[in-house]
VOLUM-530634 format. One line per field, with one value per residue (C-alpha): residue in one letter; x, y, z; chain. Coordinates in steps of 0.05 Angstrom, whole numbers, plus 5000, padded with zeros to 4 digits. Layout:
REM residues N
r	c(A / ...) $
x	c(X / ...) $
y	c(Y / ...) $
z	c(Z / ...) $
c	c(A / ...) $
//
This chain:
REM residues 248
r	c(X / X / X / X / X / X / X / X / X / X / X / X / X / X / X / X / X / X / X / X / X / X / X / X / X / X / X / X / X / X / X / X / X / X / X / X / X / X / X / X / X / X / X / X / X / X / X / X / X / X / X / X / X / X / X / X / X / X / X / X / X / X / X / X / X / X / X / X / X / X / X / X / X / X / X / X / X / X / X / X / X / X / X / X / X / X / X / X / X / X / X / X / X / X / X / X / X / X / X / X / X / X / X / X / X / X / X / X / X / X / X / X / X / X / X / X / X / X / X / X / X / X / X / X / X / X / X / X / X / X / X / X / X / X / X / X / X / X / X / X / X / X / X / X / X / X / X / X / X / X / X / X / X / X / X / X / X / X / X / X / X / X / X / X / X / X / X / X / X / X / X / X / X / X / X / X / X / X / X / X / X / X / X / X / X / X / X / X / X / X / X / X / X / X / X / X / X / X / X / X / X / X / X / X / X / X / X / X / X / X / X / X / X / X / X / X / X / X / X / X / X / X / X / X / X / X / X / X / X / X / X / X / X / X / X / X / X / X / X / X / X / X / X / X / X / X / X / X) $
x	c(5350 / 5331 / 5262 / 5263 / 5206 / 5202 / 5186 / 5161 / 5147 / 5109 / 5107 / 5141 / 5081 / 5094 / 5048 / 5046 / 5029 / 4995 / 5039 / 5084 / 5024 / 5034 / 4952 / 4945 / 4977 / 4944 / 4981 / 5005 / 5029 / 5059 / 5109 / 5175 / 5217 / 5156 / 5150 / 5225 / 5220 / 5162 / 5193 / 5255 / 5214 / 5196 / 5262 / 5280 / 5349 / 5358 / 5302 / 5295 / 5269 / 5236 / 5238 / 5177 / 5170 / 5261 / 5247 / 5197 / 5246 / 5300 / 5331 / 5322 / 5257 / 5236 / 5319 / 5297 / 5261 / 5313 / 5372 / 5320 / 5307 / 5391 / 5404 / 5357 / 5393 / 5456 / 5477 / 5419 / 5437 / 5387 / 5390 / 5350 / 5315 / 5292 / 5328 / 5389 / 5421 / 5499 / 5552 / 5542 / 5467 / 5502 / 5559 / 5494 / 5464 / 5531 / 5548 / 5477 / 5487 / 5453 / 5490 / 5469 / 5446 / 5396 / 5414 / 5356 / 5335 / 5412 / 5433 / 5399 / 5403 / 5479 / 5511 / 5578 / 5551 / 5541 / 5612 / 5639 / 5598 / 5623 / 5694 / 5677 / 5632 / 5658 / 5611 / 5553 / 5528 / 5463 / 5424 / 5350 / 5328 / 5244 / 5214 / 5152 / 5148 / 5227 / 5246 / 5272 / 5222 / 5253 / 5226 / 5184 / 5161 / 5127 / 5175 / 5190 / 5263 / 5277 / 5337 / 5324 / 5335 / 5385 / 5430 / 5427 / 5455 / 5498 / 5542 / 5539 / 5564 / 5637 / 5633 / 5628 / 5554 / 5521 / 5464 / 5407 / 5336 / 5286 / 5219 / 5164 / 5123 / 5054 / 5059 / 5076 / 5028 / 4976 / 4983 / 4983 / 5052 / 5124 / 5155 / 5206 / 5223 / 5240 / 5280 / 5309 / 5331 / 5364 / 5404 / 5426 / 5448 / 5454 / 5516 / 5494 / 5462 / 5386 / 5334 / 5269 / 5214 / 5137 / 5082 / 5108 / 5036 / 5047 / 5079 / 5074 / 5119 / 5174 / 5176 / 5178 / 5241 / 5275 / 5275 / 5304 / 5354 / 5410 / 5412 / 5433 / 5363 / 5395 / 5330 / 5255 / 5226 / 5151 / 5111 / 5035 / 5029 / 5060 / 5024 / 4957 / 4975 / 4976 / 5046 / 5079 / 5151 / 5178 / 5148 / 5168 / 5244 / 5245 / 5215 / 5263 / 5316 / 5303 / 5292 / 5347 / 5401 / 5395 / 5432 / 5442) $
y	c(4325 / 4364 / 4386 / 4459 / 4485 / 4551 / 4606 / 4667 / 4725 / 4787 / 4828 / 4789 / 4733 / 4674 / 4682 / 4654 / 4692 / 4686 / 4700 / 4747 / 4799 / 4833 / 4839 / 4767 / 4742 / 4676 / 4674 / 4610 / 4640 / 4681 / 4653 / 4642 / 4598 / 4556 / 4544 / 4525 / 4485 / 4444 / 4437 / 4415 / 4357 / 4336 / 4321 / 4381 / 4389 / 4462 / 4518 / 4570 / 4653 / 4704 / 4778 / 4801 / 4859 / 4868 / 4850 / 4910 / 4959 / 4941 / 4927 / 4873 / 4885 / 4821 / 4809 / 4792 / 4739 / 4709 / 4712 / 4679 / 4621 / 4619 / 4619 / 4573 / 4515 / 4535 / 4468 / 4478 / 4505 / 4566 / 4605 / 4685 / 4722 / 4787 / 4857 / 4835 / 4893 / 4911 / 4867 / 4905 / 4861 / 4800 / 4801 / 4809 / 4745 / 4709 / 4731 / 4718 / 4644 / 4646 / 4601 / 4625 / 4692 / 4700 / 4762 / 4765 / 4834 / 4856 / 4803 / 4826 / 4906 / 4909 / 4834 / 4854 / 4853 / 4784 / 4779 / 4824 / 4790 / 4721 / 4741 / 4775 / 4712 / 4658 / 4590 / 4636 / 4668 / 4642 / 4677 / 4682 / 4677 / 4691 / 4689 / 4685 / 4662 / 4649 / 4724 / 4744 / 4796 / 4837 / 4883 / 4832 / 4813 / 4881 / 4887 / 4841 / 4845 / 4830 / 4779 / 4705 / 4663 / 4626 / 4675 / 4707 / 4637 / 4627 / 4694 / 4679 / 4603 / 4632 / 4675 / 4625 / 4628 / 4566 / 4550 / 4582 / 4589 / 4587 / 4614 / 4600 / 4657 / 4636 / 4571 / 4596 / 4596 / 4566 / 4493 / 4477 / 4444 / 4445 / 4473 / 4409 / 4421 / 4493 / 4482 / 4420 / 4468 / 4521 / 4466 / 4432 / 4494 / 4548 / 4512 / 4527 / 4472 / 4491 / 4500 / 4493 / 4535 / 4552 / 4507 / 4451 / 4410 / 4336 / 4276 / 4275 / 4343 / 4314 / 4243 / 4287 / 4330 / 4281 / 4238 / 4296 / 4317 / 4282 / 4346 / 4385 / 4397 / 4414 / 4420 / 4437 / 4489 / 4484 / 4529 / 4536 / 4456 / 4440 / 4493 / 4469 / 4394 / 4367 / 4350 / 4328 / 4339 / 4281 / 4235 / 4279 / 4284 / 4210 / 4198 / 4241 / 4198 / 4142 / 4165 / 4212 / 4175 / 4213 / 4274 / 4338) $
z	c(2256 / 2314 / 2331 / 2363 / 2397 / 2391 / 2445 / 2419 / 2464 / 2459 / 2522 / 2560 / 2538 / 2502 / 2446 / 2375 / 2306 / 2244 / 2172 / 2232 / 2245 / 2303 / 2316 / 2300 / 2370 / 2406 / 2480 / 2509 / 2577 / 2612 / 2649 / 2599 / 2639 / 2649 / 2579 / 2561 / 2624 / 2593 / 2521 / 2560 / 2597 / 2532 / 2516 / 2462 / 2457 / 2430 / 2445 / 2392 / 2417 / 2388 / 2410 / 2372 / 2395 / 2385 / 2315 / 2297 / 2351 / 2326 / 2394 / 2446 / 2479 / 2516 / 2536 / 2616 / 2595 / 2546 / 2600 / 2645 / 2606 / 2588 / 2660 / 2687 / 2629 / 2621 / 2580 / 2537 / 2465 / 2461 / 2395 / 2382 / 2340 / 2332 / 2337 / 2328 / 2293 / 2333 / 2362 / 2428 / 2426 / 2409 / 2463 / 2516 / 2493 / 2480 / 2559 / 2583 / 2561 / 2498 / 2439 / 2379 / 2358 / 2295 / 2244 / 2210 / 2173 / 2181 / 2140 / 2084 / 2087 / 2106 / 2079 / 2094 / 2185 / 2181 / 2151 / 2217 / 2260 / 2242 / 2261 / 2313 / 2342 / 2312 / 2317 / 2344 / 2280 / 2251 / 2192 / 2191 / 2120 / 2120 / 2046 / 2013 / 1939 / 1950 / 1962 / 2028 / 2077 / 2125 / 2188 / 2208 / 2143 / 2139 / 2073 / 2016 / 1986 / 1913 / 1941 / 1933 / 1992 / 1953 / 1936 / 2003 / 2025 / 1986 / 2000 / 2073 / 2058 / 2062 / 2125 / 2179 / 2177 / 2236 / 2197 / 2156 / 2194 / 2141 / 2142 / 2089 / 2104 / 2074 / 2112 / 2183 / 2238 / 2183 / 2203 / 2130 / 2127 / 2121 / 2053 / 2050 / 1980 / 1989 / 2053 / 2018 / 1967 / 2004 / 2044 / 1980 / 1941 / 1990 / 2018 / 2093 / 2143 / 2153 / 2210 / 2182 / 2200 / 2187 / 2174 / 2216 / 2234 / 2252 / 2242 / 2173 / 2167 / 2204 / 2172 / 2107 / 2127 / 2165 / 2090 / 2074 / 2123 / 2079 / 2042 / 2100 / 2142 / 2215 / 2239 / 2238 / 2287 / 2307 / 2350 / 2341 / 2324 / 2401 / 2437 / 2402 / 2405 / 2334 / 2348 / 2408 / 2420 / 2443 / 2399 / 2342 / 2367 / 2370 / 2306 / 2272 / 2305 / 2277 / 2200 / 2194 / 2242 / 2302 / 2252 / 2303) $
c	c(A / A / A / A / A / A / A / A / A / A / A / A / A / A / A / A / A / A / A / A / A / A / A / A / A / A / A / A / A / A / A / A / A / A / A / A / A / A / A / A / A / A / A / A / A / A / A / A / A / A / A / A / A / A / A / A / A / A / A / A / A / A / A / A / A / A / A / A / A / A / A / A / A / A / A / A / A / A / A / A / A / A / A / A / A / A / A / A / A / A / A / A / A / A / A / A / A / A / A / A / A / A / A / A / A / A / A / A / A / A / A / A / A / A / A / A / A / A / A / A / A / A / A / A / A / A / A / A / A / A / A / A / A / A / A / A / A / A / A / A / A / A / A / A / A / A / A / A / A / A / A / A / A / A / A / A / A / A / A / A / A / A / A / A / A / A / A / A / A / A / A / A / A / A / A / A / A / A / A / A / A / A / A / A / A / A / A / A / A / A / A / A / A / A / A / A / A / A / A / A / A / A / A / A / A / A / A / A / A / A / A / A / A / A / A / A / A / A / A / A / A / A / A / A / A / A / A / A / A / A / A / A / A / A / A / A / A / A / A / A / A / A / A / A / A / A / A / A) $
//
C-alpha cells in the first residue's frame, strides 16, 4: 500500500484545508517543486495534486506549477485533481508528464465522460469519489449529491476506471482519523482498487488500512498530518511495507 503525500495548491501556494473550505487555508509554502522534492526525499513513491482553485473554476488554474513538479521527476507517478472537466485538460497533463488524471465532480454530473475518457486515455483515468455520510459532494464539496459512493463505483468498475480516490469529507483536514471501514467498503464492493483519503493522522491510521489493504486499499493519501508532523512519510511508507506486503 502506498503512502501519497499530497500537494495541494492554492495560488500557486501549497496550502492545506479544513472539510475543503476555501477560507479555511493553512499555507505550507510557496515553492511547489520544493515540496514534491521533499516528499520525494522521503522516499514517497507516487505524489498526489490538487488544483483548488481548478476545482471551484472549473479549469486548471495552478497548471504551471503541476507541469513543474511533472518535469522536474519525470519517473515519478504523479496523479491530479481538481477542474478536470474536457479531454483537451487531460491530454495537457497526460503531455506535461502527469500519470494519472482525477475526474472528480464530472464523474458524477455526466457518468457517461468518465466512460469517453477511459477510451480515450486508457490506464490514466482515476475517479475522485468525495462523500460525507456515504453520498458523493461535488464542486468542491460546496454540493451534496443523492448518489452513494458505492454505486458511483460500481458503474465506473467496467469502464477502465485506475482506481477510486476516496474522500471522507467530515474526517479530512480534522486529524481525527482514517474512515478504514468505509474505504474498506468501497474497495470490497465497488469493484475498483482505492486511494484512501481524509483523516489520515499517524501510525495508527496506516497500520489500520494497511490490515486492510487485502480488500483492495491501493493507497492512503495524507496531507495536513505530514506538513504538521504527526506522521512522517518514510516511516509510514515502510511500515505499510511490511503489514500489507509491500502491495503497490
Amino acid at each position: 500500500m502506498l503512502v501519497i503525500p499530497a500537494i495541494d495548491l492554492k495560488d500557486g501556494q501549497c496550502v492545506r484545508l479544513k472539510q475543503g473550505r476555501m477560507d479555511d487555508a493553512t499555507t505550507y509554502g510557496d515553492d511547489p517543486v520544493a515540496m514534491a522534492a521533499r516528499w520525494v526525499d522521503a522516499g514517497a513513491r507516487r505524489l498526489h495534486l490538487v488544483d483548488l482553485n481548478g476545482a471551484f473554476a472549473g479549469r486548471p488554474v495552478n497548471g504551471e506549477a503541476v507541469t513543474a513538479i511533472a518535469r522536474a521527476y519525470p519517473d515519478l507517478p504523479i496523479q491530479i485533481g481538481g477542474g478536470i472537466r474536457n479531454a483537451e485538460t487531460i491530454e495537457h497533463y497526460l503531455n506535461a508528464g502527469v500519470s494519472y488524471v482525477i475526474i472528480g465532480t464530472q464523474a458524477v454530473k455526466q457518468p457517461a465522460f468518465v466512460s469517453e475518457m477511459c477510451r480515450a486515455f486508457p490506464g490514466r483515468i482515476i475517479v475522485g469519489l468525495d462523500a460525507r455520510d456515504g453520498f458523493v459532494a461535488t464542486d468542491g464539496w460546496a454540493e451534496v449529491s443523492t448518489v452513494r459512493a458505492t454505486d458511483l463505483a460500481r458503474r465506473f468498475a467496467d469502464d477502465g476506471v485506475s482506481a477510486i480516490v476516496y474522500t471522507d469529507i467530515a474526517r479530512d483536514g480534522m486529524m481525527q482519523g482514517v474512515n478504514v471501514e468505509a474505504t474498506a467498503a468501497l474497495a470490497r464492493d465497488g469493484g475498483l482498487p482505492v486511494i484512501a483519503s481524509g483523516g489520515i493522522t499517524n501510525l495508527d491510521d496506516i497500520q489500520a488500512l494497511s490490515h486492510a489493504a487485502d480488500n483492495g486499499i491501493l493507497g492512503a493519501i495524507t496531507g495536513r498530518a505530514i506538513y504538521e508532523g504527526s506522521l512522517d512519510v518514510a516511516e509510514a511508507q515502510r511500515l505499510s511495507d511490511r503489514l500489507s506486503g509491500g502491495q503497490a
